[in-house]
DOLO-73456 format. One record per residue (C-alpha): x, y negated, z; residue in one letter. Coordinates in steps of 0.05 Angstrom, whole numbers, padded with zeros to 5 digits. Example, Ala and Ser with C-alpha at 12.3 -4.5 7.8 and 13.67 -1.06 7.14 Angstrom:
2
SERO;X;Y;Z;r
SERO;00246;00090;00156;a $
SERO;00273;00021;00143;s $
This chain:
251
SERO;X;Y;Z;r
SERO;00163;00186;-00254;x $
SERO;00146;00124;-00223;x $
SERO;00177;00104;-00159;x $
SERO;00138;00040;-00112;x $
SERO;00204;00010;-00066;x $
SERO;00165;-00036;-00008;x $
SERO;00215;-00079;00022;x $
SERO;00224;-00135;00066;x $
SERO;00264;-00202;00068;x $
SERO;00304;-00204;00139;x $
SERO;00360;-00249;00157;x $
SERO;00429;-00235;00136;x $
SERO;00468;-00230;00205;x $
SERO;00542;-00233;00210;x $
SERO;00544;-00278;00276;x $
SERO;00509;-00292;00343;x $
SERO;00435;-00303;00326;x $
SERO;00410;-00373;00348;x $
SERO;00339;-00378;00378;x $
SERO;00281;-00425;00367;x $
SERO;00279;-00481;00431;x $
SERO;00214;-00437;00452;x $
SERO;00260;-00373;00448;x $
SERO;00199;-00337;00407;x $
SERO;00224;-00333;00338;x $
SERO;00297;-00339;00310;x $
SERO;00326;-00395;00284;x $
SERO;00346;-00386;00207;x $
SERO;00360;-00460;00189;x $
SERO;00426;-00441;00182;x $
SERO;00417;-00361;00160;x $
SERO;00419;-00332;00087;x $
SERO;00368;-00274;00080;x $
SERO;00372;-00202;00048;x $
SERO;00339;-00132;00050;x $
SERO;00365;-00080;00102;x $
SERO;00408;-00031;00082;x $
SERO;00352;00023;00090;x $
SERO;00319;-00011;00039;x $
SERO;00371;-00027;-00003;x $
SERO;00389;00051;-00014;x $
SERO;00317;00069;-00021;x $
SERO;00315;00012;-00086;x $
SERO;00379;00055;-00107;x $
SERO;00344;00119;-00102;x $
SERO;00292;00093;-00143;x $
SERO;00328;00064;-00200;x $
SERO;00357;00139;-00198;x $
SERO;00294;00167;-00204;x $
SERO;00267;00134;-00259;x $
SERO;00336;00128;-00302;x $
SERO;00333;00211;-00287;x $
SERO;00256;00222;-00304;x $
SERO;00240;00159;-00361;x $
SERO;00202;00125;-00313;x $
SERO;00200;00057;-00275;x $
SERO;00219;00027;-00213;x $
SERO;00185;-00020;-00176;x $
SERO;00189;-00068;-00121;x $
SERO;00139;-00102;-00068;x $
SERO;00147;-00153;-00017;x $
SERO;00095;-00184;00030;x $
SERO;00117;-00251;00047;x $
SERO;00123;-00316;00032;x $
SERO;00140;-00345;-00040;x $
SERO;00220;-00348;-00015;x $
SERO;00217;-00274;-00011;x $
SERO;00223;-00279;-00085;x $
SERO;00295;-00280;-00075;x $
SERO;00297;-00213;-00048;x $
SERO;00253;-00176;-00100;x $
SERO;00298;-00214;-00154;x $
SERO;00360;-00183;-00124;x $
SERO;00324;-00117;-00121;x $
SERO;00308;-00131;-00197;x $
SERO;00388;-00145;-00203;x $
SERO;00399;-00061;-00179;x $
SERO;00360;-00039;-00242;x $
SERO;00277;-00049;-00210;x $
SERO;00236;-00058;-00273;x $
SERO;00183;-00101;-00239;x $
SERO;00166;-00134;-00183;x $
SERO;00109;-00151;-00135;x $
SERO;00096;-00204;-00075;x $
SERO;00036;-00206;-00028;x $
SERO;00023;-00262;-00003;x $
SERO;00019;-00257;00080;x $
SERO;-00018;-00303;00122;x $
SERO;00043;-00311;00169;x $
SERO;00122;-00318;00155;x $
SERO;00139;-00256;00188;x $
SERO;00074;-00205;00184;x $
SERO;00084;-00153;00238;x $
SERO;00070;-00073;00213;x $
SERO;-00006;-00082;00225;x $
SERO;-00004;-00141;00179;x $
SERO;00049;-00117;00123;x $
SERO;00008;-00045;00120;x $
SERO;-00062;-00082;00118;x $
SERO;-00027;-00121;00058;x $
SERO;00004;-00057;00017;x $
SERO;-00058;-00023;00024;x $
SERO;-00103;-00074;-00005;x $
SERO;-00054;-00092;-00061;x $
SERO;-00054;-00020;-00082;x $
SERO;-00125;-00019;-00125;x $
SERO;-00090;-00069;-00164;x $
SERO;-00028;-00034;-00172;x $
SERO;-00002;00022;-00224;x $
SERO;-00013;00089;-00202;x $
SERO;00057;00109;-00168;x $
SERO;00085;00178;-00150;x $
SERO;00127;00163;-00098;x $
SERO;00126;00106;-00051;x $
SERO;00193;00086;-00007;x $
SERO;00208;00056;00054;x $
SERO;00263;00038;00101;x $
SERO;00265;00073;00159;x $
SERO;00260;00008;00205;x $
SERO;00267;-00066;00181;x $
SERO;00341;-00095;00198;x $
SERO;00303;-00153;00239;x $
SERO;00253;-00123;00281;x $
SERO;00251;-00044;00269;x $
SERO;00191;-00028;00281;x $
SERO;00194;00039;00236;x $
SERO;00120;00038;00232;x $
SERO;00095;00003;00156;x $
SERO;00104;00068;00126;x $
SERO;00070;00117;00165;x $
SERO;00017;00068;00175;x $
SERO;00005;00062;00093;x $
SERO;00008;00137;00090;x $
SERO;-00046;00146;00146;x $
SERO;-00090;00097;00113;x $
SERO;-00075;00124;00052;x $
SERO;-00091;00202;00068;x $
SERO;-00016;00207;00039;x $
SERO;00037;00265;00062;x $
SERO;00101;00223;00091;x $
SERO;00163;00243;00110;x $
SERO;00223;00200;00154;x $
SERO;00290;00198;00174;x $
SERO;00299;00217;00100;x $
SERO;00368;00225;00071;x $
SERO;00361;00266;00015;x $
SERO;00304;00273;-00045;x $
SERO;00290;00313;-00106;x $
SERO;00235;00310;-00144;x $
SERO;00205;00348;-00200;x $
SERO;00143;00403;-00217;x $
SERO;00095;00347;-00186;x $
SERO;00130;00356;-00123;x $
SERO;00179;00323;-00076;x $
SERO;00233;00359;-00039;x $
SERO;00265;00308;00022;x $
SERO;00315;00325;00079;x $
SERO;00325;00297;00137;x $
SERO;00383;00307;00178;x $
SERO;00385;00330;00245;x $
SERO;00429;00352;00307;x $
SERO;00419;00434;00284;x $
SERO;00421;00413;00216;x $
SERO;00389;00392;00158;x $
SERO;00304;00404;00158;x $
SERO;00268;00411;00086;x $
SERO;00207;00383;00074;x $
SERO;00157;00389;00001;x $
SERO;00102;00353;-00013;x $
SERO;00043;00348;-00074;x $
SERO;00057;00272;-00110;x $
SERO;00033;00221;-00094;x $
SERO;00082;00220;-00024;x $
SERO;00112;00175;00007;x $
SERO;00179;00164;00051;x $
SERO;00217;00139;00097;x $
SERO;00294;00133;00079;x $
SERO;00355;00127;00116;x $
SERO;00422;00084;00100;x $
SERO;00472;00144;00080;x $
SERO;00420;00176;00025;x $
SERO;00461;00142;-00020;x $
SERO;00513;00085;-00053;x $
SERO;00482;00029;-00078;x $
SERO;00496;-00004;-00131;x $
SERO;00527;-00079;-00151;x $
SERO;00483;-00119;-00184;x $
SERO;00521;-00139;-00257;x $
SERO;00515;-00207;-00290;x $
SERO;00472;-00175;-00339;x $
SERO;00430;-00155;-00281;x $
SERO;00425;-00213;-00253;x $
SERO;00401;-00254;-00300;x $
SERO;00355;-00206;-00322;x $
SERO;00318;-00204;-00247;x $
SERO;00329;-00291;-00257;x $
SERO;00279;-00294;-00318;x $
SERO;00229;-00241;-00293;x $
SERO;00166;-00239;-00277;x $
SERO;00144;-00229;-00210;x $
SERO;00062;-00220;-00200;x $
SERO;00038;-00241;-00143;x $
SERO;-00024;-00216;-00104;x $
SERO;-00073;-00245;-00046;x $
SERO;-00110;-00191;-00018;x $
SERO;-00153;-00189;00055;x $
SERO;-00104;-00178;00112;x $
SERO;-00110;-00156;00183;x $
SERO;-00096;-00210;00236;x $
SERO;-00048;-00171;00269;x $
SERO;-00040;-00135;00334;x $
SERO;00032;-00154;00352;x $
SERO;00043;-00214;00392;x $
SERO;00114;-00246;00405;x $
SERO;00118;-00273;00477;x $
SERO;00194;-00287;00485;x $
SERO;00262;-00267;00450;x $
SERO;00319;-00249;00484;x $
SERO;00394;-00237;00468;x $
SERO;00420;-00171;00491;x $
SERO;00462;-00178;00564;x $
SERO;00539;-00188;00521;x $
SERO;00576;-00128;00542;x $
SERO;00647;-00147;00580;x $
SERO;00711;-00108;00578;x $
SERO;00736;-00089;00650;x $
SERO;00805;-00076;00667;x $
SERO;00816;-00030;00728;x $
SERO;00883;-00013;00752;x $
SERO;00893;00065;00774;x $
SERO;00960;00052;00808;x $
SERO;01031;00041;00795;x $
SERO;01080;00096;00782;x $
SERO;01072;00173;00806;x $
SERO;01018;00143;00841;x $
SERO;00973;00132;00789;x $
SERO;00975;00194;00766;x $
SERO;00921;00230;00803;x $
SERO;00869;00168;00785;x $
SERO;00893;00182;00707;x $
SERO;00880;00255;00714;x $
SERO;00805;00249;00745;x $
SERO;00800;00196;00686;x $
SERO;00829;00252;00633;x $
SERO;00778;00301;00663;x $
SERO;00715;00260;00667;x $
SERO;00725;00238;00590;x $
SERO;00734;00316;00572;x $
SERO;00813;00306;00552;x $
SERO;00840;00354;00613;x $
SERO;00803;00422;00628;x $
């Protein structure tokens, strides 16, 4: 079975994000960049898949040529090959990266199953998938967290507040997956150097122009502890009680 694993390179975040002076794009002079770790468990799944059924992984990327680094790491999990459009802007929004995957896909293998992350770790859009699929005349499925394959169909689950809903679908499908479906893997040293001396083809295909437009960027209002005294001694305890009570501790 062969598995298609579109993902996208984002900025790997462990501090306060620093803003461009014009406050409309972020500032990653000083960032490292990875995949999110939606997409990182949907290149696991696929590896899975194909280890399970003898057939291949893949990996695709629109971007610029930097986002090389990103499929190579993907290649580095156990993805045979690899695949980069090339976008006419750094950071293609979901009308641009869709327009993309859909026009590289004539020159593409034939794939069964096609995988997503839910949402980017950058923006989160949650749309590139759904939008391939309805272009595509594809069944799709999201919030995905579980997948079996086999017979020429697909079997996914998504998990929800009642419990878990199953969904099948005829291959070719494609889905949306959430971190959780599964533990990815370390890339090994044999891995790695592997993904270093591969091959990665590279496609330019007609694009959209876009319909997302980015007037300003903002940092989230920073949320700030409050102290409030109740009262001191056996006066305080009436406050503490109503407090008990309103968080569900007293009945």
């Amino acid at each position: 079975m062969d598995v298609l694993v579109c993902i996208k390179r984002v900025p790997a975040v462990g501090a306060e994000i620093a803003l461009t002076a014009d406050a409309t794009a972020i500032d990653t002079r000083h960032l490292g960049f990875t995949i999110g770790p939606h997409e990182e468990c949907a290149v696991e799944e696929a590896v899975r898949i194909a280890e399970r059924t003898g057939g291949s992984a893949g990996v695709l990327t629109v971007g610029p040529p930097e986002a090389d680094e990103q499929l190579r790491y993907a290649m580095s999990m156990g993805a045979d090959h690899a695949v980069r459009v090339e976008a006419p802007v750094a950071d293609p929004d979901p009308e641009v990266t869709a327009a993309a995957i859909v026009g590289a896909v004539p020159d593409l293998r034939p794939y069964d199953l096609v995988l997503f992350g839910e949402a980017s770790a950058d923006a989160g859009h949650a749309q590139v998938g759904f939008r391939v699929a309805a272009v595509l005349r594809r069944p799709v499925v999201g919030g995905v967290k579980g997948i079996d394959t086999g017979d020429g169909r697909v079997r996914l689950e998504r998990h929800v507040p009642e419990g878990v809903e199953v969904h099948e679908a005829p291959l070719p499908a494609l889905a949306a997956v959430l971190e959780g479906l599964n533990l990815p893997r370390y890339p090994t040293i044999k891995g790695r150097l592997r993904a270093k001396k591969a091959p990665i083809r590279v496609l330019a295909v007609p694009t959209a122009t876009g319909g997302l437009r980015t007037r300003r960027l903002r940092h989230r209002p920073e949320a700030r502890a409050e102290t409030v005294v109740l009262g001191r001694g056996a006066a305080a305890a009436p406050a503490v009680v109503d407090v008990l009570t309103e968080l569900g501790r007293v009945r």
